[in-house]
C-alpha positions as CSV (number, residue, x, y, z in Angstrom):
1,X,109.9,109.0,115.6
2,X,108.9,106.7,112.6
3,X,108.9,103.4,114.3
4,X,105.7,104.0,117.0
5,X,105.4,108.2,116.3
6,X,105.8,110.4,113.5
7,X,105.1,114.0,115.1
8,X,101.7,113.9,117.0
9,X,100.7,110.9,115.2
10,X,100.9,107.3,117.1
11,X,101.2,105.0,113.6
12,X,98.8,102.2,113.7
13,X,99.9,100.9,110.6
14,X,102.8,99.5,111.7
15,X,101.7,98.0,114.8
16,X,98.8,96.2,112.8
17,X,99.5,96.1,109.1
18,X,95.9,94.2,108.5
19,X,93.8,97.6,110.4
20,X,91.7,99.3,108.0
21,X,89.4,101.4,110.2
22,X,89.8,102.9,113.3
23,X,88.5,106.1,115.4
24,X,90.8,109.3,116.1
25,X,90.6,112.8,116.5
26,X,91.7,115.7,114.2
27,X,94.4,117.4,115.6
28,X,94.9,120.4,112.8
29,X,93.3,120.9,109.5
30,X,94.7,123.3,107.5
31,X,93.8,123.3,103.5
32,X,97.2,123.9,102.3
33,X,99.4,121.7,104.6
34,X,96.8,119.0,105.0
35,X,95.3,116.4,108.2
36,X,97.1,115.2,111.4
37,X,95.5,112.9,113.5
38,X,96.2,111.7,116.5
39,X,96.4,107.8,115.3
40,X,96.6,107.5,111.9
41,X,97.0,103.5,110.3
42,X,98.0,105.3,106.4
43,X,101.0,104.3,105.3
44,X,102.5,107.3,104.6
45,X,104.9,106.3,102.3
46,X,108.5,105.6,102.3
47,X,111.4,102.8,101.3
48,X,110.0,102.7,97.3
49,X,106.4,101.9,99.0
50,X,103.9,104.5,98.0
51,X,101.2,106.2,100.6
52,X,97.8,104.4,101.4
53,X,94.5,106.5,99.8
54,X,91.5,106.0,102.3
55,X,88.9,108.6,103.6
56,X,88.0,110.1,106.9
57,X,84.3,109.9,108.0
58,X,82.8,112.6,110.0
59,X,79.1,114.0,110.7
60,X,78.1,112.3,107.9
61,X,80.8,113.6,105.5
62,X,83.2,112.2,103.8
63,X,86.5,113.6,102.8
64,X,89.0,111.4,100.7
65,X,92.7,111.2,101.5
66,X,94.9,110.3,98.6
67,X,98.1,110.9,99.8
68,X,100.5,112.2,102.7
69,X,103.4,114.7,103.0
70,X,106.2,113.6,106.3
71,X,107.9,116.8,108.1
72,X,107.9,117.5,111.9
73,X,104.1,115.7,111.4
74,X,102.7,113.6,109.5
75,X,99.8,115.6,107.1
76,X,97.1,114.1,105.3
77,X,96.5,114.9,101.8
78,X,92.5,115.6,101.2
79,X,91.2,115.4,97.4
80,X,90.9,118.7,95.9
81,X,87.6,120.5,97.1
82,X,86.9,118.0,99.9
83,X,86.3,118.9,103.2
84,X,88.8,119.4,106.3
85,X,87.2,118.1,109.5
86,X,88.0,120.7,111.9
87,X,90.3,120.1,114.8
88,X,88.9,117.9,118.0
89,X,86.6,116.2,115.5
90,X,86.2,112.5,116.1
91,X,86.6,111.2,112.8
92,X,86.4,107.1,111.4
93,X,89.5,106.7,109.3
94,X,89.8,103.6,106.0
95,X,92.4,102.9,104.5
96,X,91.8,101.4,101.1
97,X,92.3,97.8,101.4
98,X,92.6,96.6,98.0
99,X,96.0,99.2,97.6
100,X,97.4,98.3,100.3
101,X,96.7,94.9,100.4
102,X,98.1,94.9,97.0
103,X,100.7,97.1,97.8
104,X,101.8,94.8,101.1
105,X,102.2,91.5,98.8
106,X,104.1,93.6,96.1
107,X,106.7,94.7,99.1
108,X,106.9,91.3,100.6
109,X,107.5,89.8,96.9
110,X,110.1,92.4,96.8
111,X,111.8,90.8,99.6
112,X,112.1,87.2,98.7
113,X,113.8,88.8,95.4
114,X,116.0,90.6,97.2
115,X,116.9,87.5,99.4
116,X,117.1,84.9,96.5
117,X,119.2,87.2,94.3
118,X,121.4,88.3,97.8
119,X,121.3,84.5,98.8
120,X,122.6,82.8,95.2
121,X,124.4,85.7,93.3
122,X,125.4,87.8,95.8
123,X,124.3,91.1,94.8
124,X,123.1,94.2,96.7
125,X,120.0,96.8,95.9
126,X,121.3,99.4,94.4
127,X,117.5,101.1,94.2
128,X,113.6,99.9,94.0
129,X,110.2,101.5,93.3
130,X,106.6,99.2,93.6
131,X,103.3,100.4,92.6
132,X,99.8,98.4,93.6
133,X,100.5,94.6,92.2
134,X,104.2,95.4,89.9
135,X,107.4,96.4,90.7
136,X,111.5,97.1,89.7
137,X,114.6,96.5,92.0
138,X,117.9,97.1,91.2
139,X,120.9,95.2,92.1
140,X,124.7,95.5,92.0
141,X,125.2,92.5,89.3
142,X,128.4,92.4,86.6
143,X,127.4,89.1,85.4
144,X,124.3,87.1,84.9
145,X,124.1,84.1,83.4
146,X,121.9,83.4,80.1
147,X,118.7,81.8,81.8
148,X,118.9,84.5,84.4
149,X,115.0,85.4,84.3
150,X,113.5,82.0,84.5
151,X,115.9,81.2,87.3
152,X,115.0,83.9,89.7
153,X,111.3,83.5,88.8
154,X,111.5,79.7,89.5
155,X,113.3,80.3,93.1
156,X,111.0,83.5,94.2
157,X,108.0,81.3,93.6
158,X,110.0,78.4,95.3
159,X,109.9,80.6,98.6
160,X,106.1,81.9,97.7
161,X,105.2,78.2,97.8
162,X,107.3,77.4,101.0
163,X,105.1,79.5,103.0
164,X,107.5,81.2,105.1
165,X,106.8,83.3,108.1
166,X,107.1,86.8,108.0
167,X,107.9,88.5,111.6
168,X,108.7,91.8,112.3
169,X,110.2,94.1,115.4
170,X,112.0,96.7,116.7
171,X,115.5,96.9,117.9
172,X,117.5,99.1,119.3
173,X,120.1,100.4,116.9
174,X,123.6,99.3,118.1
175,X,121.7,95.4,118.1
176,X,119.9,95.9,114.8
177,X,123.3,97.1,113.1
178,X,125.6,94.1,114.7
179,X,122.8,91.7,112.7
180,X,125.1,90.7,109.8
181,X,123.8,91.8,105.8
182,X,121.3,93.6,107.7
183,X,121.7,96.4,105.2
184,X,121.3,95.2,101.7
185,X,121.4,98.4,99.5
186,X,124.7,99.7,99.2
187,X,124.6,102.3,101.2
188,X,123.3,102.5,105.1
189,X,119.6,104.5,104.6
190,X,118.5,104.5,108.1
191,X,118.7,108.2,109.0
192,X,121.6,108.8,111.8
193,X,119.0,109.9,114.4
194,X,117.1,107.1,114.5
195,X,117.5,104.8,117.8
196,X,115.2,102.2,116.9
197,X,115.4,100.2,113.8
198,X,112.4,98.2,112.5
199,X,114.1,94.2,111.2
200,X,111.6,92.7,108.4
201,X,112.5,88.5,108.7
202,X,111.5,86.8,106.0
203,X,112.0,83.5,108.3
204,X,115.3,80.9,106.7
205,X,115.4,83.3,103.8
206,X,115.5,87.5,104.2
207,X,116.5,89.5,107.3
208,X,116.8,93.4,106.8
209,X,116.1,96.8,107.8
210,X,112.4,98.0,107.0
211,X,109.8,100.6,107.3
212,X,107.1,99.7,105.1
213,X,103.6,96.8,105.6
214,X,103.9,93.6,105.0
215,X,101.6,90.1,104.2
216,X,102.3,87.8,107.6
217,X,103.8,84.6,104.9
218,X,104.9,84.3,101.4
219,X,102.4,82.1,100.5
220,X,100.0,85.2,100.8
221,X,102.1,87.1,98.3
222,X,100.7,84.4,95.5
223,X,102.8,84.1,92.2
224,X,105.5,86.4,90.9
225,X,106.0,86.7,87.4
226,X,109.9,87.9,86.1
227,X,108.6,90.5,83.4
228,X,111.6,91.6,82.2
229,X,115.3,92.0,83.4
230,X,117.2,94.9,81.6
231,X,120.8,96.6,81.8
232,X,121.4,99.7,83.8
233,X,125.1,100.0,83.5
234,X,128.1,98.2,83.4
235,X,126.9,96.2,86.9
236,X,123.5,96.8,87.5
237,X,120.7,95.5,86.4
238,X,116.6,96.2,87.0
239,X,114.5,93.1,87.5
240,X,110.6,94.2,86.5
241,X,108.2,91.8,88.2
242,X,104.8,91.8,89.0
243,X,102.0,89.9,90.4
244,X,99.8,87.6,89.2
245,X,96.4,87.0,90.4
């Protein structure tokens, strides 16, 4: 569940980060609980990454999804007063490409920080949140020295421009948790009852545990811009970024 299933739903979206329409059949509707299908390629959400908005199409209609709520299945969230294709419906599903296009360069930019500021200071995430094109992560860091800022900005873009691969797949726990620094937040967040565990590699840079979509190199993340780094404490400290087109 999670990796190739969540509930009924077989998850396109991380099979193929770059789908944006597909076909697939309603499984339930129900207007308080929501939309499973039976192959969905939303990102539901999860890891600091926000849900994909997108629509179903159907007989002609059209209803807008713009979000997702995870229990024993995965629901889709309709717009308020849209309608709910009824279950067996074949139904066209699009996921909004500039979001998550957005959204999958923002999480991959995420991740060379995360690997420059693991790879030269030494520091762990000690939390993270990204919206469409900007984005915070916080890291486990005492000290940093007085041209900080400009020096993480300077070595993300370094790896941007380097065009590295990104590659992805699945591993069975016991081998994904014997990779070392696979974890880089301070605690372990993979849930105990998950067997397989999905490794984001960020090739020669960034190798860790991930659930969310990602750009296939860094070069298609495009510049990164340091906005601001602030205190949170006596040893952490939030690095704002965001992208600029």
């Amino acid at each position: 569940m999670g990796v190739t299933h969540h509930g009924r739903t077989h998850r396109l979206d991380l099979a193929d980060p770059t789908l944006r329409e597909w076909g697939c059949t309603v499984l339930h509707a129900d207007p308080e609980q929501g939309i499973v299908l039976d192959r969905s390629a939303f990102y539901p959400g999860g890891g600091g990454q926000p849900p994909d908005h997108g629509v179903l199409l159907w007989q002609g209609v059209q209803t807008r999804i713009v979000g997702t709520r995870k229990g024993d299945d995965l629901w889709l969230i309709p717009a308020e007063g849209d309608p709910l294709p009824p279950a067996g419906t074949a139904v066209t599903g699009a996921v909004e490409d500039e979001r998550r296009t957005k959204l999958m360069r923002t999480h991959s930019g995420l991740h060379v920080l995360c690997g420059v500021v693991f790879r030269d200071f030494g520091a762990l995430v000690t939390g993270g949140n990204m919206e469409p094109g900007e984005a915070r992560m916080d890291f486990n860091l005492p000290e940093v020295p007085a041209d900080f800022k400009s020096r993480i900005e300077e070595l993300v873009n370094a790896e941007v421009t380097a065009d590295r691969a990104v590659a992805v797949r699945v591993l069975p726990r016991a081998e994904a948790l014997s990779l070392p620094d696979i974890i880089r937040t301070q605690s372990n967040l993979i849930p105990p009852e998950e067997q397989e565990v999905r490794i984001v590699d960020i090739v020669g840079l960034d190798v860790q545990a991930d659930g969310g979509t990602h750009v296939a190199s860094t070069a298609q993340i495009g510049k990164v811009q340091v906005v601001k780094v602030e205190s949170k404490g006596r040893a952490n400290r939030r690095v704002r970024v965001r992208l600029v087109d």
